[in-house]
C-alpha positions as CSV (number, residue, x, y, z in Angstrom):
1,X,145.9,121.9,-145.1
2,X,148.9,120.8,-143.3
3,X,151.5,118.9,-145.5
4,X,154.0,116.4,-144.2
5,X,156.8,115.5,-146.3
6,X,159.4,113.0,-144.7
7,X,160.8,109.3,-144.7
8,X,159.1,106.6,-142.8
9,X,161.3,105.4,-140.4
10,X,160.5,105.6,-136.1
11,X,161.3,109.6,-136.3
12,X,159.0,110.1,-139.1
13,X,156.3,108.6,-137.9
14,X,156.4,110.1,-134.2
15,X,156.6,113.5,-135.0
16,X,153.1,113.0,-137.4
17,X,151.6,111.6,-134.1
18,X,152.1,114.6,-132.6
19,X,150.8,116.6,-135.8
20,X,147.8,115.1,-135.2
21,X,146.4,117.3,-132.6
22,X,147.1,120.2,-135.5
23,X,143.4,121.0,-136.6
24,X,143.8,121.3,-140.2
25,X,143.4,118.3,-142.8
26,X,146.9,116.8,-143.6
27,X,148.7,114.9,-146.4
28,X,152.0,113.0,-146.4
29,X,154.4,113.4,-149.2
30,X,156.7,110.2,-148.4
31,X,159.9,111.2,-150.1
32,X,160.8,107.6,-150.6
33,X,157.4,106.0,-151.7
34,X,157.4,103.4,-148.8
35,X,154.4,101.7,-147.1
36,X,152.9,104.2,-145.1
37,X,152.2,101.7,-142.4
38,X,152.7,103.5,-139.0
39,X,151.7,106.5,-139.7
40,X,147.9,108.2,-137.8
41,X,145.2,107.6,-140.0
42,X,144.4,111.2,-140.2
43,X,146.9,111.8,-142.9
44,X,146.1,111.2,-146.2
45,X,149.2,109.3,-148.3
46,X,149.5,111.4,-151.5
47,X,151.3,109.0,-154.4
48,X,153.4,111.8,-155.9
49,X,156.9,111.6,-155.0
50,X,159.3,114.9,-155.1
51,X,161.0,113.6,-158.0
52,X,159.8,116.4,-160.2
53,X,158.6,119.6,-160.8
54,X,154.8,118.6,-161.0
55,X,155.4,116.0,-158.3
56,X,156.4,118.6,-156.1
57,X,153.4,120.9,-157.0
58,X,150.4,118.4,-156.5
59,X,152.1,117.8,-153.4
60,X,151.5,121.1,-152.3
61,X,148.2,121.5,-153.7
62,X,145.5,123.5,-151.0
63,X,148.4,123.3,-148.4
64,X,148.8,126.6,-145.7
65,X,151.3,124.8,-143.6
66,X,154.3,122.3,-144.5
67,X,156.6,120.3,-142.4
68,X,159.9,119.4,-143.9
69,X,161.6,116.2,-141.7
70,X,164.8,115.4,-143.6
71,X,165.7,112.0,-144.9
72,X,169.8,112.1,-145.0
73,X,170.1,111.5,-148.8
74,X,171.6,113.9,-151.3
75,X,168.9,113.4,-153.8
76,X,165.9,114.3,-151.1
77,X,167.8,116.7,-149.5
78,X,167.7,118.7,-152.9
79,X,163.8,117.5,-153.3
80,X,162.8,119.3,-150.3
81,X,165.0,122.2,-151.2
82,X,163.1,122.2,-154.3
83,X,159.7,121.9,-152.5
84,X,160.6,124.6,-150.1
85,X,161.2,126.9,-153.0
86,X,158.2,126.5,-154.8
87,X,155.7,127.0,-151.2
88,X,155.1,130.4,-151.9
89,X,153.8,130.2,-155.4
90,X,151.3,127.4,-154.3
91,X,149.9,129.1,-151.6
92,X,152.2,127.9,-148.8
93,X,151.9,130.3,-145.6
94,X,154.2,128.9,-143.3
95,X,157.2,126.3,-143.6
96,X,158.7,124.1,-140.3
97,X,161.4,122.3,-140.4
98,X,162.8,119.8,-138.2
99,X,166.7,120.5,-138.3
100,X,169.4,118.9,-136.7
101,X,171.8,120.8,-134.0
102,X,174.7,122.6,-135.6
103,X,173.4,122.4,-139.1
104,X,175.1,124.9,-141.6
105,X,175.3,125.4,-145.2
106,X,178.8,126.1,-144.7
107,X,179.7,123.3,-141.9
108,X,182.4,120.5,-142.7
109,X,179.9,117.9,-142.1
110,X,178.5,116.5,-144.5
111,X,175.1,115.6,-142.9
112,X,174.9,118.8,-141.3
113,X,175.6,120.8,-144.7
114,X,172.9,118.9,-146.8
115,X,170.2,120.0,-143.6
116,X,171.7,123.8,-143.9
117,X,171.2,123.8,-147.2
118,X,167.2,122.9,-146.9
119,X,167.8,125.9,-144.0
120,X,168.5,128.3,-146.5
121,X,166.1,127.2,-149.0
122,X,163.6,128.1,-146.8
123,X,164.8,131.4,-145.4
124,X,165.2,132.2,-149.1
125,X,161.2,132.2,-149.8
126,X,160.4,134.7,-147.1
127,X,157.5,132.8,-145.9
128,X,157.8,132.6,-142.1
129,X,159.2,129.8,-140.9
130,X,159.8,127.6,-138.0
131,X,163.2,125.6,-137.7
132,X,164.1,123.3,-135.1
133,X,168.2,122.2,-134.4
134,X,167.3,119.3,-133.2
135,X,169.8,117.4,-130.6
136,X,170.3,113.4,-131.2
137,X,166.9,111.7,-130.8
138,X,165.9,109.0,-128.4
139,X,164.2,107.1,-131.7
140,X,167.6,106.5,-133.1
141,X,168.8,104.1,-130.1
142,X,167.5,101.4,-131.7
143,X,169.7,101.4,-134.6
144,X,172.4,100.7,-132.2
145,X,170.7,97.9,-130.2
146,X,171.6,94.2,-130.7
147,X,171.1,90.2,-129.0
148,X,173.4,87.3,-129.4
149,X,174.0,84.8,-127.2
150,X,175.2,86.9,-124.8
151,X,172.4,88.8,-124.5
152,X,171.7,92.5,-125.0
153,X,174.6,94.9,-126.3
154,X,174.1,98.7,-127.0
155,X,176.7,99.2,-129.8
156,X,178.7,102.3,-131.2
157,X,181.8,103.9,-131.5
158,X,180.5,107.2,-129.1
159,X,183.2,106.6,-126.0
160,X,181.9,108.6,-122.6
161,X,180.0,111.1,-124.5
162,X,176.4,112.2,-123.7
163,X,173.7,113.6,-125.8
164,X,170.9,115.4,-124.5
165,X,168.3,113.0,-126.2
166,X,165.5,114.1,-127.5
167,X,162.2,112.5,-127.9
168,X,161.0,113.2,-131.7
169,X,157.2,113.4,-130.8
170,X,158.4,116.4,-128.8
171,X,159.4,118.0,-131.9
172,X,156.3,117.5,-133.4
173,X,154.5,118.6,-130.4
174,X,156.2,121.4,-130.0
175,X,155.5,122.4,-133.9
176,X,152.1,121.7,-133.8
177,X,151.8,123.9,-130.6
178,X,153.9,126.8,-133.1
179,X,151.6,126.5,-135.8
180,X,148.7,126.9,-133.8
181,X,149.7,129.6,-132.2
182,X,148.7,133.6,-133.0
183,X,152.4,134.1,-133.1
184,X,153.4,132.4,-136.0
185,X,154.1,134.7,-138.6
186,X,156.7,135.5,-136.9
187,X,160.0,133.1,-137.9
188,X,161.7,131.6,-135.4
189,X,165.3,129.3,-135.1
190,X,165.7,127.5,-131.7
191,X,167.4,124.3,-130.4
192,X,165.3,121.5,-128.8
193,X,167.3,119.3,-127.0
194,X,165.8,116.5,-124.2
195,X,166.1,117.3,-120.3
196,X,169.5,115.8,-119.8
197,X,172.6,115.0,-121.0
198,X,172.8,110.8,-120.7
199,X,176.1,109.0,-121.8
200,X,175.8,105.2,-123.8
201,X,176.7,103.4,-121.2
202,X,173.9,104.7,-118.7
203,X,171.2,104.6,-121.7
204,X,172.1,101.0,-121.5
205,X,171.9,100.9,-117.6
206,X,168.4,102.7,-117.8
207,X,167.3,99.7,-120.8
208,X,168.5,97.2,-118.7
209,X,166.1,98.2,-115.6
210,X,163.3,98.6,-118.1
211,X,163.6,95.0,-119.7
212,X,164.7,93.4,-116.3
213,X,167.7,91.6,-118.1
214,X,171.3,92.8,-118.7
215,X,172.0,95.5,-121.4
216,X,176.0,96.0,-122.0
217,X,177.3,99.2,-123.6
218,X,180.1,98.2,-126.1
219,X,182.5,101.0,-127.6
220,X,184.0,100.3,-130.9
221,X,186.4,101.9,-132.9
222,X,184.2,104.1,-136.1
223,X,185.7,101.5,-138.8
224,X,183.7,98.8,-136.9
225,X,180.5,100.9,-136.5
226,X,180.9,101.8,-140.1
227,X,180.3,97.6,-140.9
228,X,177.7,97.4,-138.8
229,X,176.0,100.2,-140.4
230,X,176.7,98.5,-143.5
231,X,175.6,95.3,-142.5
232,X,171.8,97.3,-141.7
233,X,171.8,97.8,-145.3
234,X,172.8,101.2,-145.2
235,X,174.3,102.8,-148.4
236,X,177.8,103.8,-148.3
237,X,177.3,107.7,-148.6
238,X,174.6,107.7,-145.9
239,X,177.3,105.5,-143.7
240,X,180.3,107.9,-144.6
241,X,178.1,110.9,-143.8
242,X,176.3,109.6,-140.6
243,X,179.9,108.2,-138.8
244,X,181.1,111.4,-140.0
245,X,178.8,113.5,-137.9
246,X,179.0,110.7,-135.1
247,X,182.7,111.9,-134.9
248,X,182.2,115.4,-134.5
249,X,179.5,114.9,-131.9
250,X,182.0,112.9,-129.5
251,X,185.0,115.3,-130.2
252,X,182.1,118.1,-129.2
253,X,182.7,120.2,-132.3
254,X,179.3,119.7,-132.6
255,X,177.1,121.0,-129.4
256,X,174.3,118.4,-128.8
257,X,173.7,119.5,-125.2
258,X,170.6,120.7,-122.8
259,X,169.1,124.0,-123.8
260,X,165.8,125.9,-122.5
261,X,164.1,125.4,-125.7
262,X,161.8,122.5,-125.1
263,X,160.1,124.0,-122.4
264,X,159.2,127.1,-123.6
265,X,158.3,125.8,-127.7
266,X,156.1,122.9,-125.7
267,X,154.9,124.2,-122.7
268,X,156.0,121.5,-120.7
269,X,159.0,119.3,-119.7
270,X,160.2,117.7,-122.5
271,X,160.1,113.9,-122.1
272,X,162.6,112.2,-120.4
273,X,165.0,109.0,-121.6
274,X,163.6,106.8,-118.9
275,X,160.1,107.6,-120.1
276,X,160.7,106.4,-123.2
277,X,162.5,103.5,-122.7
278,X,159.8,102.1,-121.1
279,X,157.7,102.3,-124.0
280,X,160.7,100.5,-126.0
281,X,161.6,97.9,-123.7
282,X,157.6,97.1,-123.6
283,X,157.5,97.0,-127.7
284,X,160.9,95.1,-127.5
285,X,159.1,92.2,-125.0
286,X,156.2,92.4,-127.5
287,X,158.8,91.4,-130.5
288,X,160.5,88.8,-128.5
């Protein structure tokens, strides 16, 4: 059995699409017990949380395979750790986890130090393991999006910098293709980045064409992006900890750039921005 545990926001639920194709049965562990609405049907929703020791073990209960996706939270972050370290004992064979680039126990950023600590909970149980340093995905651009009266406006405090954007169903793809594979007791750490490096204020250029009506990139300074995160709901940790890593990606402490990895972990070109913003500006018509 394949086990998913992760949140249920538009990452989430991607990279299970792609885990589909994995021909195993599979169960989703939602570490914050949300509707699972969105997610393929193929997955069973276990109630258990990771709250707890025996949580944590009826989670993993007949499971071969699990795939960590991270919720930035200091209390999940310590769940999964938790689960991680317990896979062995319950029959656990392999362990993939979708990381995020330049995550490190030992790194200054907060975000990326709660991910490198799930890193080396898993590297500590010896099982092999898959883990994926994942560059900025293209699922997160809506959290930036907004309409007013003036129309469209692609918001955040990122100046001229460009990520290599990465669609998240690629990383489940390219996981599923990993644990299918006759390799995969052997571990393996690579980054898996998207097929170019696209700056703000061309994501909004490539939006506008999709929707056929203007899209406007505006910068703002990171106390500004830090209230509109707030406004979203966010809690302050998560907002200190995300604009945190924000600013080390655009002062390019933090390497979010193209790599080779996609293509060889999937096979294929990994999916461009353009692709996808077709599908978005389709779903955002759909809303409107």
């Amino acid at each position: 059995m394949l086990v998913l545990s992760a949140g249920h926001g538009r990452v989430a639920r991607a990279i299970a699409g792609a885990l589909v194709q994995v021909p195993l049965p599979k169960r989703l562990g939602l570490v914050k017990l949300a509707a699972a609405s969105g997610f393929p049907a193929q997955f069973d929703l276990a109630t258990p949380g990771l709250a707890t020791p025996g949580d944590r073990a009826r989670l993993l209960d007949g499971a071969s395979e699990l795939v960590l996706v991270p919720t930035f939270d200091p209390r999940v972050v310590e769940q999964q750790a938790a689960l991680a370290a317990i896979a062995p004992a319950c029959g656990v064979r392999a362990i993939h986890f979708v990381s995020t680039a330049g995550a490190d126990a030992r790194s200054p950023v907060t975000l990326l130090r709660w991910l490198g600590l799930i890193e080396r909970a898993i590297v500590a149980t010896g099982l092999p393991h898959t883990i994926l340093h994942c560059t900025p995905y293209m699922q997160s651009i809506p959290l930036f999006l907004r309409r007013g009266a003036q129309g469209w406006r692609l918001v955040g405090p990122f100046r001229d910098a460009a990520f290599a954007w990465l669609d998240a169903a690629d990383a489940g793809a390219a996981l599923a293709r990993r644990i299918a594979s006759p390799r995969a007791d052997a571990s393996m750490v690579c980054q898996l980045s998207g097929p170019e490096a696209v700056p703000f204020e061309r994501v909004a250029g490539l939006l506008a064409e999709r929707l056929q009506e203007p899209v406007r990139y505006v910068d703002v300074c990171l106390p500004e992006a830090v209230g509109l995160l707030e406004a979203n709901g966010i809690p302050p940790a998560l907002v200190r900890a995300l604009t945190e890593y924000w600013d080390f990606l655009v002062s390019g402490v933090v390497e979010a750039g193209c790599c080779d990895g996609g293509e060889r972990l999937l096979g294929r070109a990994p999916r461009a921005l353009a692709d996808y913003l077709r599908g978005f500006a389709t779903e955002l018509r759909s809303a409107a």
